[in-house]
C-alpha positions in Angstrom: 81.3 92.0 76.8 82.2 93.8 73.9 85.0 92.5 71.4 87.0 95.6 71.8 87.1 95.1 75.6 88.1 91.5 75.3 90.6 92.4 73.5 92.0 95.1 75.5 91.5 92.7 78.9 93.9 89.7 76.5 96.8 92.2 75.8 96.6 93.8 79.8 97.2 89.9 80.9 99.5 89.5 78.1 101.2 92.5 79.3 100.8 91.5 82.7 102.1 88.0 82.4 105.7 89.2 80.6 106.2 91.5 83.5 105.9 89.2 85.9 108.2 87.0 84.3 110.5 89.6 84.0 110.3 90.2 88.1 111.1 86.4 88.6 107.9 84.9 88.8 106.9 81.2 86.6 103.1 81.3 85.1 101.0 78.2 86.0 98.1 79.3 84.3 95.5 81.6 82.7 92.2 82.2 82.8 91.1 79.9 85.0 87.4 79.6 85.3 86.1 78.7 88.4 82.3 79.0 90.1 83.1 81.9 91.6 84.7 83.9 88.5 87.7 83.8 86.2 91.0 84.3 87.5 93.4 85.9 85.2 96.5 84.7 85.7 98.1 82.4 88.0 101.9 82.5 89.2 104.6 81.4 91.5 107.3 83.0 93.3 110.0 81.6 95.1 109.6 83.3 98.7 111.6 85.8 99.8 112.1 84.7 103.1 113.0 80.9 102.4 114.4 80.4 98.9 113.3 76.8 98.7 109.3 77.9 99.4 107.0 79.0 96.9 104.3 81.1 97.3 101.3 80.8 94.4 99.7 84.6 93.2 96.3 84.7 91.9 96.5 87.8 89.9 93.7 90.0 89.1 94.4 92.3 86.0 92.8 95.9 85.3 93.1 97.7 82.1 91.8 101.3 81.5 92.5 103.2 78.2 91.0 106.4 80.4 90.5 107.9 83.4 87.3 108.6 82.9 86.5 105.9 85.1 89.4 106.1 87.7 92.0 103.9 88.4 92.7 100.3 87.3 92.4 99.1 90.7 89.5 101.1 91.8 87.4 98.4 90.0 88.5 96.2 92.5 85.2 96.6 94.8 84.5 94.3 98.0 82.3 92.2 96.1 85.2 91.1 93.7 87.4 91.0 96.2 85.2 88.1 97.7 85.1 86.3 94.4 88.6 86.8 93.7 89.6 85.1 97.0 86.5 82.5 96.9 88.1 81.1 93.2 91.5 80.9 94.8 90.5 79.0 97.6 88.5 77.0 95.3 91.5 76.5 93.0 93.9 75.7 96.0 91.2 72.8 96.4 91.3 71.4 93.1 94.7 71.5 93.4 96.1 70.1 96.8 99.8 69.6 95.3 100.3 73.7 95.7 102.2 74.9 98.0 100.1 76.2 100.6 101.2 79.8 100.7 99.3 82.1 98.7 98.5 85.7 97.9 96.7 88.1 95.7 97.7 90.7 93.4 96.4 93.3 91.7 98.2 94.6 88.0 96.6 98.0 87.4 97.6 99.1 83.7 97.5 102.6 82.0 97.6 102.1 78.3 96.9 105.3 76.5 98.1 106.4 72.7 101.5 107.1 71.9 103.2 106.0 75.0 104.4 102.6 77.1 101.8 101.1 79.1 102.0 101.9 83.4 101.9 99.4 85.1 101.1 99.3 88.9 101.9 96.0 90.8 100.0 95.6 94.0 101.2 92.5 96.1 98.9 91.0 98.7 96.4 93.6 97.3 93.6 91.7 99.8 94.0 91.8 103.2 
């Protein structure tokens, strides 16, 4: 991968991460390597149903400076889909103290010159 796309993919997460703390939710931790591919960022939220339950996102972040290519999220094909939910599932292994309930998000973001970053925030983007 090319520096310049490394470095866009760090400040999307970066940008990511602060908006999801700003919504509420703690960061456990990024970049998580796993066999089945990196996860980006990993987060709780208290649920909204039970205040006392957490519920642990893996989030998958997509950055586009264009839309040359479409969307942020249309990069999200079935066959990342599969990793994305084969490394959480791997993670929830490795990690038996988490809560249980989990989900996975997508944050699409628009950066382009001149202007704020759009971000998109799909929750349980995987069915």
């Amino acid at each position: 991968m090319s520096q310049y796309r490394q470095e866009l993919g760090r400040w999307g997460e970066a940008h990511a991460a602060d908006y999801l703390q700003q919504k509420g939710y703690t960061v456990i931790a990024r970049n998580v390597r796993t066999p089945y591919g990196e996860i980006d960022l990993i987060v709780q939220q208290l649920s909204k149903i039970t205040q006392d339950e957490t519920i642990t996102v893996f989030v998958e972040v997509k950055t586009r400076t264009s839309k040359t290519f479409g969307y942020p999220e249309e990069a999200i094909t079935p066959n990342k889909q599969l990793h994305l939910v084969s490394a959480a599932q791997h993670y929830l292994q490795e990690h038996p103290d988490l809560d249980k309930n989990w989900r996975i998000d997508v944050i699409a973001i628009e950066r382009y010159p001149e202007s704020s970053p759009i971000i998109n925030h799909f929750e349980n983007a995987l069915q």
